[in-house]
N, C-alpha and C positions, 0 to 999 in steps of 0.2 A: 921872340915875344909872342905870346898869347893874348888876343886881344877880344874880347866879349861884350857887345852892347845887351845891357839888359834894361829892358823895358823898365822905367821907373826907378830904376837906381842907376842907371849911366852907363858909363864906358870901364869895364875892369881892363888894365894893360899889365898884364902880368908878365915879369920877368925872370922869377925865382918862385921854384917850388922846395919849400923846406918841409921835410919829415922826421918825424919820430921814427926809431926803430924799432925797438922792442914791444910787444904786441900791434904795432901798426903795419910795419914791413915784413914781421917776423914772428913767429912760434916759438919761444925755447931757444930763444936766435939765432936760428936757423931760418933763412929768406922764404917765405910763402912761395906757391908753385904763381908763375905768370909775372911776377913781383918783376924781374932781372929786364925781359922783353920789353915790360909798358914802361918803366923806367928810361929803358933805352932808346927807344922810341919819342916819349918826350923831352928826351935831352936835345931836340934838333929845333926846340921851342922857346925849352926855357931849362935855365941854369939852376943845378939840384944840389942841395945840402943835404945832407943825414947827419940828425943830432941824437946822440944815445950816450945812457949811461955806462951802454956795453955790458950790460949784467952778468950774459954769460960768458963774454971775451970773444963774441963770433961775428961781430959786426963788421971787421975789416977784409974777413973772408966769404963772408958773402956777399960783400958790397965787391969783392976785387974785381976789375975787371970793366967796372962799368963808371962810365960817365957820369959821377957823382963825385963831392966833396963829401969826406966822411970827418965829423967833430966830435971828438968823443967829451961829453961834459964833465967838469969835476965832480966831484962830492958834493953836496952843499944842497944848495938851495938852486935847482935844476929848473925850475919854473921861471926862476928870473933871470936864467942864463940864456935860454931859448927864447923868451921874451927879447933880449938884450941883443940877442942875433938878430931875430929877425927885425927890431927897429934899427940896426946897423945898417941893416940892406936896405930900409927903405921901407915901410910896411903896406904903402899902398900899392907896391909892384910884388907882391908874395901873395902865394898861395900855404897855407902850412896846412898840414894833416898832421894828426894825430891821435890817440886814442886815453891817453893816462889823464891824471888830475895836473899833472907838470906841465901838462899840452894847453890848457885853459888860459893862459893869458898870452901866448902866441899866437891861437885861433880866435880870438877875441881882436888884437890887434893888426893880424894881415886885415888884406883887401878880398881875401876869400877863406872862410876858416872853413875845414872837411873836417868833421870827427866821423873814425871810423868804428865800428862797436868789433868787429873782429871775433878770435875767436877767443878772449884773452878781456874780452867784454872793453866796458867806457866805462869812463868816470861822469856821472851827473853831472858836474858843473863843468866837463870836457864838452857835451853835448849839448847844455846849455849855451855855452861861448861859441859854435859853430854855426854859422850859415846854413850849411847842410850835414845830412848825416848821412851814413850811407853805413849797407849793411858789413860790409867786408873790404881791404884794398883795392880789390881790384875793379869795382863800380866805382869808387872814388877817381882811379886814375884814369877809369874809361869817360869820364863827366871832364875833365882833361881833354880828351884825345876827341872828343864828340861832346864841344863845346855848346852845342844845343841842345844839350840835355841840362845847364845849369840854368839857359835860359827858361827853359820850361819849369824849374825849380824854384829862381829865385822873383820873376818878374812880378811884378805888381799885378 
C-alpha cells in the first residue's frame, strides 16, 4: 500500500495502480524505454492491472515478465469497461493512468486520476478528468515512487 497525506484533501491509501496501455505504457505497442523497471519497482507497493484494447496484439509481450495483471477489453464500449474495473476494486484505493478519451471516467473515479499526454498526445476530457497531468509515463510513475511530489501538486 501507498499511502499519501495530502494537506487539505486527506489521507490517499492506495492499493492498486491501474493503467492504460496503448499510448500510456506504449508507442505502436511496444513498451516505452524505463516503462518495465518503474513498473516493477512499484509492484512491491501496490498491485498493478493493465487494461488494453491490445490494438496492435503486443500488449502481452511486453508486459511478459513483469508483475502486472494484463486484461485485455473487448470491443465495445471500453470506457465503461475500465470504469467498471476500477469500481470493482474499490476506487478509493486506485490510482489509474491513462491517456485516451476511454481513460476519462476511470481517472475521474479513482482516488488519484494521472493523465499522461505521451507521445500519442491526450484526449481533452482525459485531462480534464485527472488530478494531475504529467508530461510523459515516466514522471507519472516517478510521482508514485517520490510520493512527495503529488503532495507538492495536489495540496491545497
Amino acid at each position: 500500500m501507498l499511502t499519501v497525506d495530502v494537506p487539505g484533501r486527506g489521507t490517499l491509501g492506495l492499493e492498486y495502480l491501474v493503467l492504460d496501455y496503448n499510448g500510456t505504457l506504449s508507442l505502436d505497442g511496444r513498451l516505452l524505454p524505463g516503462v518495465a523497471g518503474a513498473l516493477a519497482g512499484l509492484s512491491a507497493a501496490l498491485r498493478i492491472h493493465v487494461l488494453t484494447a491490445d490494438t496492435f496484439g503486443l500488449a502481452a509481450e511486453g508486459l511478459s515478465g513483469l508483475p502486472v495483471g494484463l486484461t485485455v477489453m473487448p470491443p465495445g464500449n471500453q470506457a465503461a469497461g475500465k470504469l467498471a474495473f476500477v469500481t470493482a476494486l474499490g476506487p478509493s484505493a486506485v490510482c489509474a493512468i491513462g491517456n485516451g478519451l476511454n481513460d476519462a471516467p476511470m481517472l475521474s473515479a479513482a482516488a488519484l486520476g494521472v493523465a499522461v499526454i505521451g507521445p500519442e498526445g491526450a484526449g481533452q476530457k482525459t485531462l480534464m478528468a485527472a488530478d494531475v497531468v504529467c508530461p510523459d509515463i515516466s514522471s507519472a510513475l516517478s510521482l508514485l515512487s517520490n510520493p512527495l511530489r503529488l503532495v507538492a501538486t495536489l495540496r491545497d
